[in-house]
N, C-alpha and C positions, 0 to 999 in steps of 0.2 A: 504494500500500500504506500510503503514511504518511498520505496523505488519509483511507482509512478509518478506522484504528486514531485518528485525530483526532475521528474523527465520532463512532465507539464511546465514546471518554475524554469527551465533551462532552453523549452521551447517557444516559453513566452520573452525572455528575455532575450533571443536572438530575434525575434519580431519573425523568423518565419514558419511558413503554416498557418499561423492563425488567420483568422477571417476578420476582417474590416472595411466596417461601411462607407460606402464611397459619398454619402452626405454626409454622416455626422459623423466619420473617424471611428465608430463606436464599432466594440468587438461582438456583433452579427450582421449576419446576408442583408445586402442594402433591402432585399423585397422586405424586410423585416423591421427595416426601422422604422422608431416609432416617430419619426422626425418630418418623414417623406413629405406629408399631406404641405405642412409647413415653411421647410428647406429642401424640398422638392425642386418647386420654383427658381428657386436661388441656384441650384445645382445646374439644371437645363440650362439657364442661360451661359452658365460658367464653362460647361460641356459644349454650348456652340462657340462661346468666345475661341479655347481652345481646337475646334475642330478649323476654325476660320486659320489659328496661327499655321496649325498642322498643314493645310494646303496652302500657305501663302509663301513656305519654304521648302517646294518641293524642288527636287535638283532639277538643271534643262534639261528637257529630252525626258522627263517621269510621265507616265498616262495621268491624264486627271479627266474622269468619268465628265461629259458633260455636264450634270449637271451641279457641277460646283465649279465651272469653268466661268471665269468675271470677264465680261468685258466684248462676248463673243456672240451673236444672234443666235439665239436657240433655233433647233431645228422643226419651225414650224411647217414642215410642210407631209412631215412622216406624223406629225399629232391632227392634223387636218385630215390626213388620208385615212385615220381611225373614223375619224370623225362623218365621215360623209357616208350616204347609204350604198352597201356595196350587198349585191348577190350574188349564192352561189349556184353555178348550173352546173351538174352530174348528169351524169350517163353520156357524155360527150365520145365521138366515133374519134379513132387511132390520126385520122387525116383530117379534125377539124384545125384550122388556124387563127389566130389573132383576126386575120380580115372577115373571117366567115361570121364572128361572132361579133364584132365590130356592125356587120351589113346588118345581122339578124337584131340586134339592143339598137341601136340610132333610134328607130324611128319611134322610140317612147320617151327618147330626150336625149343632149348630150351626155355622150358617155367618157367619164374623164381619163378611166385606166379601165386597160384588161389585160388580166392576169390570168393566163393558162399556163398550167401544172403541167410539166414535159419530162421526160426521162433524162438526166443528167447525160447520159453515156449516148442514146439512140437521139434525141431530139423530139420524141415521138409523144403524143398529148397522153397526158394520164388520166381524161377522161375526166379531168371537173377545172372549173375554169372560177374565178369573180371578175364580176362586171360592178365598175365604181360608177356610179349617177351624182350629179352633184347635184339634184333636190328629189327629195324623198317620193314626191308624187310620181316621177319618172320611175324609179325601182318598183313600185308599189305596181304602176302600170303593166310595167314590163314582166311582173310576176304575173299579173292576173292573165295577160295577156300570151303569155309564151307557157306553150304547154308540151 
């Protein structure tokens, strides 16, 4: 018993091992402390200040993820293309092409992009395609209408 309680005094004295909370320094799991609700707040911001220094001295030439990149126009045009109504057609034949499907979507509005699924290696259509509409009455159309 005095063996352990020796090991515990020896392992708390080298500070490692033990657990401590990243708000209030205190010796349990941060989910745990009873601080959080209060110097929670305080912490978050403290945590973004530091995340700001952490990317603000990264060596040249290091990736930095878009979106913590300052200074650079976001790439609006890949969150637009979420954005716009796009559908999918299946059961498409081995020889259909980008113009064939193009001919067949037009006439229920402009169509902004089309996207057919092809075999890396052959070229050959994998039989489902999306067709992008840039307003939602054209896609809506174009489903009820293509059958």
């Amino acid at each position: 018993d005095d063996d352990v309680a020796d090991k515990l005094a020896k392992l708390k004295s080298s500070g490692q091992g033990m657990v401590v909370c990243r708000i209030c320094k205190g010796p349990h799991w941060t989910k745990q402390c009873p601080y959080k609700d209060t110097l929670g707040v305080a912490f978050d911001v403290q945590q973004e200040d530091t995340n700001l220094i952490k990317t603000s001295h990264r060596a040249p030439g290091a990736y930095v993820p878009p979106s913590i990149r300052k200074g650079e126009p976001q790439d609006n045009q890949s969150r637009q293309r979420e954005e716009n109504p796009t559908i999918r057609v299946s059961n498409l034949a081995e020889e259909t092409s980008d113009s064939d499907l193009i001919d067949l979507f037009k006439p229920f509005g402009p169509v902004l992009r089309v996207y057919l699924a092809k075999d890396k290696n052959t070229g050959i259509s994998k039989g489902f395609a999306y067709i992008t509409y840039n307003r939602r009455e054209s896609a809506e159309s174009a489903l009820q209408n293509v059958t």
